[in-house]
C-alpha positions as CSV (number, residue, x, y, z in Angstrom):
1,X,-12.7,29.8,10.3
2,X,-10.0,27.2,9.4
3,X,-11.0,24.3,7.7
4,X,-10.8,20.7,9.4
5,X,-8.0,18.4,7.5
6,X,-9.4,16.0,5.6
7,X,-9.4,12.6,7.1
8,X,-10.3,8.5,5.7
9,X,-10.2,5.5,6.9
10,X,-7.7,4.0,5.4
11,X,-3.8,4.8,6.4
12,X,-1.0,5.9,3.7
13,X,0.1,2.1,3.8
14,X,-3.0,0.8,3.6
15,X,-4.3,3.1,0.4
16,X,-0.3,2.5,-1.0
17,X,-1.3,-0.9,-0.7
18,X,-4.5,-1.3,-2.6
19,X,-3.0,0.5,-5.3
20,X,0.2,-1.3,-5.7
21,X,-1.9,-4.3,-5.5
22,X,-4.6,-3.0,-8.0
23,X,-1.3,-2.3,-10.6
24,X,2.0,-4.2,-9.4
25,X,3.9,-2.1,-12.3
26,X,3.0,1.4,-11.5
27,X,5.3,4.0,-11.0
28,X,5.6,5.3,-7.7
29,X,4.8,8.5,-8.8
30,X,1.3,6.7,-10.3
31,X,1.1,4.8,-7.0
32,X,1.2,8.2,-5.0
33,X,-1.5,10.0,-7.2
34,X,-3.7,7.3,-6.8
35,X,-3.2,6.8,-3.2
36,X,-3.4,10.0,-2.3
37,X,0.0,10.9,-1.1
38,X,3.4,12.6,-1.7
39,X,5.9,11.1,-3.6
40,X,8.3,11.1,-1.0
41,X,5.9,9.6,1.3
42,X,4.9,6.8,-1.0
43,X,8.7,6.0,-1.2
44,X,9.0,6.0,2.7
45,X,5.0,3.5,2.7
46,X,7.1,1.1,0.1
47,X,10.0,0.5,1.9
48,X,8.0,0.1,4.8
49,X,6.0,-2.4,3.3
50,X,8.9,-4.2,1.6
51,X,11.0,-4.1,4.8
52,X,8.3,-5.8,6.6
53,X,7.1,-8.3,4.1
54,X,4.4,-7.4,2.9
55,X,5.6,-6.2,-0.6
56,X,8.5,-8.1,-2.7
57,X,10.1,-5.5,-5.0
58,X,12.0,-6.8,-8.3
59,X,14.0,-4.5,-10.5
60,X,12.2,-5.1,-13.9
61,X,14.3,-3.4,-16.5
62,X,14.5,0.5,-15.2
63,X,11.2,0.1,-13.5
64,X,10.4,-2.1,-10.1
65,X,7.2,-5.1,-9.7
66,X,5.9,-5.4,-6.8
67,X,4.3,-8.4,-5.3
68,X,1.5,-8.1,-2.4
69,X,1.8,-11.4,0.2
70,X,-1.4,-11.9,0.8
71,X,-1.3,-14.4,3.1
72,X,0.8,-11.9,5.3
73,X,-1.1,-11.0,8.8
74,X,-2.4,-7.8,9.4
75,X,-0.7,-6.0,12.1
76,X,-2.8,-4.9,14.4
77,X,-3.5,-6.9,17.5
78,X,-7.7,-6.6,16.7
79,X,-7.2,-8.4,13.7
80,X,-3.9,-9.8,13.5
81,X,-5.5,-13.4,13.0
82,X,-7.1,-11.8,9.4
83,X,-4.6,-11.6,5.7
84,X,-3.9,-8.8,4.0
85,X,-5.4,-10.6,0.8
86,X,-8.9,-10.6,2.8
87,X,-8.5,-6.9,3.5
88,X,-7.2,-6.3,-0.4
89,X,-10.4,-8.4,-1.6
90,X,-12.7,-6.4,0.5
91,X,-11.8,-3.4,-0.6
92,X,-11.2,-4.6,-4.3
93,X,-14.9,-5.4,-5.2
């Protein structure tokens, strides 16, 4: 018998997220091990992220710095009156 995929409940961008905010200098490659993901699909979570505001990249030498806004709205209609810091602080403790 196959085995069920794994599952959590926390998205790709939400885990990218936490970990970009728990170390604004990591690699990506660091970011993706810690998240949980691809490379490839921690580059596509980023640029998501950054294209929507909620990352600022800065080119720091050969190496980018990310910056979470964490006064940015969650998306979601359910909860789109709560900040991604509140969600970052919950999960942070």
């Amino acid at each position: 018998m196959a085995q069920r995929p794994r599952w959590t409940f926390l998205t790709s961008h939400a885990s990218v997220l936490l970990e970009v905010a728990r170390e604004p200098d990591a690699t990506v490659r660091e970011i993706a091990e810690r998240a949980g993901v691809t490379e490839r699909q921690a580059h596509r979570v980023l640029a998501d992220l950054v294209e929507d505001g909620y990352l600022q990249r800065e080119r720091v030498g050969r190496r980018n710095h990310y910056r979470v806004d964490h006064a940015r709205a969650m998306r979601h209609p359910a909860v789109a009156d709560r900040r991604i810091g509140e969600l970052l602080d919950a999960l942070s403790r």
